[in-house]
C-alpha positions, 0 to 999 in steps of 0.5 A: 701458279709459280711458287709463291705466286698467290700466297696471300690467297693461299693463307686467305682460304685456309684461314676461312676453312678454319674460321668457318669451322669454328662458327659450324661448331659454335652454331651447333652448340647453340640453344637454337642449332636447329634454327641455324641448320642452313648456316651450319650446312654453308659453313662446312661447304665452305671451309671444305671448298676453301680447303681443297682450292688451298691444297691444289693452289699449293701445287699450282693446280691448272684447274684454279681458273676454274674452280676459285671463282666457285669458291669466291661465290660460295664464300659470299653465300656463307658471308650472308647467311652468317650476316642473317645471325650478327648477335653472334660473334662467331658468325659475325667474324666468319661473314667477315672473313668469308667476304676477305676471301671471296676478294681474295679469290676474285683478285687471284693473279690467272694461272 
């Protein structure tokens, strides 16, 4: 990837790192954090997955082509577990941004 080549993507995955951070947490807090085990679990490896494709599109990473589908599919699990859970804000925001990245991620211009 040349610089600045996919930036948009770049601040896509880190704003859904972040976001799917702020749900896990929210998640963890509510009366029924048992009952949102699996969405706590999928927001983690979400914002996890989307973070370490952010740092090596920053470097322009030849594995990309490889690795950014994964993450696109991973994005749209988080997205519909958190849709399982719209009564709350927090998981209604991170099903929306995790569905913006998963675009994003099926756009990306090939390596």
């Amino acid at each position: 990837m040349k610089p600045g080549k996919n930036q948009q993507l770049i601040a896509m995955l880190q704003e859904c790192a972040w976001t799917c951070n702020v749900c896990s947490i929210a998640c963890m807090n509510e009366k029924n954090a048992k009952d949102l085990a699996r969405c706590i679990r999928l927001d983690l490896d979400c914002a996890e997955i989307c973070r370490t494709i952010s740092v090596l599109a920053k470097r322009s990473s030849e594995s990309l082509n490889i690795i950014v589908p994964v993450c696109a599919v991973m994005c749209n699990r988080c997205a519909e577990e958190c849709e399982k859970h719209m009564h709350m804000e927090h998981c209604r925001s991170c099903a929306e941004v995790c569905r913006q990245c998963a675009l994003a991620c099926q756009q990306m211009e090939p390596v």
